[in-house]
N, C-alpha and C positions, 0 to 999 in steps of 0.2 A: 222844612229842610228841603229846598229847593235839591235835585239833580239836573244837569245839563249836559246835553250833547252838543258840540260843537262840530258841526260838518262842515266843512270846506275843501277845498283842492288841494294836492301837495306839493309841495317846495316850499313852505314858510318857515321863517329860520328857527331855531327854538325860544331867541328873545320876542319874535314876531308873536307866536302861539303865548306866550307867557304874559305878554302886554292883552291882547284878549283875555284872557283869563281873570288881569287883574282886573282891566275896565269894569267884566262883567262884577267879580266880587264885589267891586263898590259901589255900584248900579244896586244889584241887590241888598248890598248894606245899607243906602243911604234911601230908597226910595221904595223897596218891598219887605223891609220888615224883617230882614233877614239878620242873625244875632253874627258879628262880627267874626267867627273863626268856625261858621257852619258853611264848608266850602268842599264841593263833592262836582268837580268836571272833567269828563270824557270829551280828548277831541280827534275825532274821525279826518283825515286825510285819504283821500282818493282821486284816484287817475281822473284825467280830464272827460275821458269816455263813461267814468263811471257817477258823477254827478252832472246830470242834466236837468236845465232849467229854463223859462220861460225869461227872456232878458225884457222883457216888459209889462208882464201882468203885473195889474195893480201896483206900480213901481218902474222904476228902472229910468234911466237903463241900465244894466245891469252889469259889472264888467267878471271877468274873469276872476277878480277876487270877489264874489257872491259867496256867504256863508250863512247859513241856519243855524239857531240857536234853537232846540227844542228844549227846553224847560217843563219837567216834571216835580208840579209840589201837590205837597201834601195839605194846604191850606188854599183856598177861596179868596179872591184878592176884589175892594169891590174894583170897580169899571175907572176911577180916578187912579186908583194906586197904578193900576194897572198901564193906563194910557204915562203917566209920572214915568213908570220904571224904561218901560218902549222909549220914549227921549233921554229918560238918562243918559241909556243904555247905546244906544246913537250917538250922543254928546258925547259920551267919553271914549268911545272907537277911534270917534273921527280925531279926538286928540292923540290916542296912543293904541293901537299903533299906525295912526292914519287913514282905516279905514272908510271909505264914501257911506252917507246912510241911507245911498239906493241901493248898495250891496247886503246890507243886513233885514236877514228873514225875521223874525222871533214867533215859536209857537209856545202859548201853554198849554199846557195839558193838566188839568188837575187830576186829584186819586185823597183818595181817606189815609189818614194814619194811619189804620186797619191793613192797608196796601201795603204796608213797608214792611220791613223785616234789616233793624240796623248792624243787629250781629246777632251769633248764637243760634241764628233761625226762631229767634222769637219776633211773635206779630206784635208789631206796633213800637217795642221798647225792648233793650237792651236787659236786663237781669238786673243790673244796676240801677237801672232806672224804678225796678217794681218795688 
């Protein structure tokens, strides 16, 4: 159960943010394994002053629409799925909603089931789930 932050700058419209969103769902349905309606994304919008970045490390150039994707899961992906998901996930921007794919960051971050807490404040699993 992947979670995502999506940072980027603000002014994009609500179809704009909504096309990301979907790109990423099927990025991670079609190439991480991810089960079709497990769909949990935060998207951060901030001032120009308040995201700053490097328009050329390892990348770029980088324009003005540069946004991060950090991804937190809860599962171990190997090194293929992983590089798979990164182009998908590029592929389908640059279709909808146009995004360039010197503009997109992606990090993972793994963490244990253990880490989670889906409702209830129980670790790992739901009440329903035990």
């Amino acid at each position: 159960m992947p979670f995502t932050r999506i940072t980027l700058r603000t002014g994009k419209s609500p179809a704009f943010l909504q096309a990301v969103a979907d790109s990423l769902d099927r990025a991670l349905v079609e190439s991480f394994e991810v089960p079709e309606t497990d769909r949990f994304v935060a998207i951060q919008q901030l001032q120009p002053e308040e995201l700053i970045f490097d328009r050329h490390y390892r990348g770029g150039p980088r324009s003005d629409d540069f946004m991060i994707f950090h991804i937190t899961t809860g599962r171990t992906r190997t090194t293929e799925t992983r590089a798979r998901f990164f182009q998908h996930l590029v592929e389908r921007l640059a279709e909808a909603p146009g995004v360039r794919p010197e503009d997109v960051m992606i990090i993972l971050a793994n963490s244990t089931f253990e880490d989670w807490s889906f409702a209830f404040g129980v670790q790992g699993a739901t009440p329903v789930d035990q």
